[in-house]
C-alpha positions in Angstrom: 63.9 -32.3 28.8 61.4 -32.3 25.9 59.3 -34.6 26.9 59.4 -33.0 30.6 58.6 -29.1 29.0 55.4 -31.2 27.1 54.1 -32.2 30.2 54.4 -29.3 31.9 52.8 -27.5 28.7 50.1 -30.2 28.5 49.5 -29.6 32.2 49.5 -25.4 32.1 46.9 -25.6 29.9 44.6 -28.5 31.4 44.7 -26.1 34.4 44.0 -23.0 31.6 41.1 -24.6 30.5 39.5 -26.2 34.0 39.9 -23.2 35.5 36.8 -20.7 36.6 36.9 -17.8 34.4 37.8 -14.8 36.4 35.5 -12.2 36.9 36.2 -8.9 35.6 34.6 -5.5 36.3 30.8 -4.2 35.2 29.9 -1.6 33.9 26.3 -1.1 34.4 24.4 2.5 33.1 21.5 4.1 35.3 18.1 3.2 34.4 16.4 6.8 34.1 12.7 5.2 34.4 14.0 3.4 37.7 16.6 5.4 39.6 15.3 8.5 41.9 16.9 10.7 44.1 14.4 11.6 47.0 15.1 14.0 49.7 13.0 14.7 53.0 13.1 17.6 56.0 11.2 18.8 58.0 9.1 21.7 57.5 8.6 23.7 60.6 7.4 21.1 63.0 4.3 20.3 61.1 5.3 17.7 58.7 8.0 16.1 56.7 8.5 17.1 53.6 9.5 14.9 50.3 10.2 15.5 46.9 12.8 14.0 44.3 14.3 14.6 41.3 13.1 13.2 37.9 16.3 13.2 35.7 19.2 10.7 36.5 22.2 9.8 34.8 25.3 7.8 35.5 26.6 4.0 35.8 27.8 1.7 38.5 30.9 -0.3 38.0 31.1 -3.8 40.2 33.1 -6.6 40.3 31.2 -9.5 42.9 34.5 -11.6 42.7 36.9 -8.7 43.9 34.4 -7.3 45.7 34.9 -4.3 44.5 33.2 -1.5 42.9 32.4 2.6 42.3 29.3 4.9 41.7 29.7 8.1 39.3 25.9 10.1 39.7 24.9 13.2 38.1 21.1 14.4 39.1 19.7 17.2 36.6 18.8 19.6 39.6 16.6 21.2 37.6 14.1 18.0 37.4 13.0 18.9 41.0 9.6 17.2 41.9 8.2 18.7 44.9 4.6 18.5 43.8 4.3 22.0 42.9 5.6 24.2 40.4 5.5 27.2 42.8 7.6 25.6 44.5 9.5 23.8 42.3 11.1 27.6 40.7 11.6 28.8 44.8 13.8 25.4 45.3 16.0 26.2 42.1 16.4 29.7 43.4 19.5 31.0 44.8 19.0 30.7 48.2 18.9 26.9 47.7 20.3 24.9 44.6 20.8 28.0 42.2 20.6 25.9 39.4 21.2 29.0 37.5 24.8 28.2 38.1 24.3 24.8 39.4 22.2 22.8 37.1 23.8 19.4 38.2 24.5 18.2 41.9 26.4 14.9 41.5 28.1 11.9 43.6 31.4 10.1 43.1 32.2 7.2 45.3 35.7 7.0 46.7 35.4 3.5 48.5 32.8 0.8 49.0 32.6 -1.2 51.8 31.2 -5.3 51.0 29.2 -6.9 53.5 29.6 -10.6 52.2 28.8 -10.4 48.4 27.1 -6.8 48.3 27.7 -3.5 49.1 27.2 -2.0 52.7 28.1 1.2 52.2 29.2 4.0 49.5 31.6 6.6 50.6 31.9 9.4 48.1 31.6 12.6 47.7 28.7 14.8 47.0 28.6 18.5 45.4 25.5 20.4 45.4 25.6 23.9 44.7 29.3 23.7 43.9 29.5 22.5 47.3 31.4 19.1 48.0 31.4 17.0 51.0 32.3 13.3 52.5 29.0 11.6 52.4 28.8 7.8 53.2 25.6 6.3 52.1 24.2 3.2 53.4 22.7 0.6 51.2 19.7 -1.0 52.7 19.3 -3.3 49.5 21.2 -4.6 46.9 20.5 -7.5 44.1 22.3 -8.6 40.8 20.9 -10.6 38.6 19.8 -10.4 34.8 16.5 -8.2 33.9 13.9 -10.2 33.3 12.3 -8.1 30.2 15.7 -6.8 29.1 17.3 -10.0 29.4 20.5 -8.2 30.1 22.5 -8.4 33.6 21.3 -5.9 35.5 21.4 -4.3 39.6 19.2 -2.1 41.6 19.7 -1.0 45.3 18.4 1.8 47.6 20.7 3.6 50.0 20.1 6.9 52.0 22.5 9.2 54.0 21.6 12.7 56.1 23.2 15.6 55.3 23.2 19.2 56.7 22.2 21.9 53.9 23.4 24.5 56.4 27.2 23.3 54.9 26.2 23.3 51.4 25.2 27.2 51.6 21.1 26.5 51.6 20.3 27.3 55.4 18.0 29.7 54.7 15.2 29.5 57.6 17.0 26.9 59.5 16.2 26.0 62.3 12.4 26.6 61.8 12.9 24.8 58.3 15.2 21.7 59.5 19.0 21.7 58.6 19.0 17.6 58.1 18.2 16.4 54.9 17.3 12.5 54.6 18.7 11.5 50.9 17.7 8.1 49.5 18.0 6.7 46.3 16.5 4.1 44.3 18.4 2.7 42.0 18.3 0.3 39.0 21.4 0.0 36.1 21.5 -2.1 33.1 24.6 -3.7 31.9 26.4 -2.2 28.7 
């Protein structure tokens, strides 16, 4: 029996040490130089409108072997872009963000769908102007690999979804003003 519970120790650990290292979850934080949340409409016929939001923060967590992962956003609503500060104030007024009581909007996934080794899409959920509804976002890119200047692991994707503003309380002049909202975001995260 002893020489039988050697072997089978010898042999537990041969297998310990030949084996693959499992991959674990990573934690990756938001890039705030690289991750943008745009959004577009339409604006009365005549054109479509874009504009974004400057200040990001948040991380991704993704394990490729389990295929698994989650996305925890919060966007500083206050960092609106739309290329006018005129218009900046009317946006953060209370007939659309309020960012006097809202200052963040923010999006927590709930499931992510893997097409192959990369995300396909992002279901979540997504609260603007204390507001929070099922959003699933598509992801049109996706890429892991390490940073070449911060020589740290690192991912990026974009992904967009349409939502109605009209069901987060900011339809004023809809239709003329258009009630779908294109949201896309580029993203890039670092690994802690």
């Amino acid at each position: 029996m002893n020489k039988l519970s050697k072997l089978a120790t010898a042999l537990l650990l041969a297998t310990a040490v030949s084996a693959p290292a499992l991959a674990a979850p990573e934690t990756f934080v938001l890039d705030p130089h690289h991750t943008y949340p745009r959004f577009s409409y339409n604006h009365l016929g005549f054109s479509t409108q874009l504009s974004r939001f400057n200040k990001t923060t948040g991380k991704v967590v993704f394990d490729k072997a389990a295929k698994t992962g989650s996305v925890d956003i919060v966007i500083d609503a206050k960092s609106i872009d739309t290329g006018s500060a005129l218009f900046n104030e009317h946006i953060q007024g209370e007939d659309f963000l309020d960012t006097a009581k809202h200052p963040t909007a923010t999006f927590k996934s709930t499931k992510v769908t893997f097409d192959g080794d990369k995300p396909a899409t992002i279901e979540g959920e997504l609260t603007l102007k204390g507001v929070t509804k099922k959003v699933v976002l598509t992801v049109t890119s996706f890429l892991a690999m390490p940073h070449p200047m911060q020589k740290k692991d690192a991912i990026g994707a974009n992904a967009h979804t349409v939502v109605k503003r009209t069901d987060f309380n900011m339809g004023k002049y809809a239709p003329h003003v258009g009630d779908e909202v294109r949201i896309d975001i580029a993203l890039e995260a670092v690994k802690q």
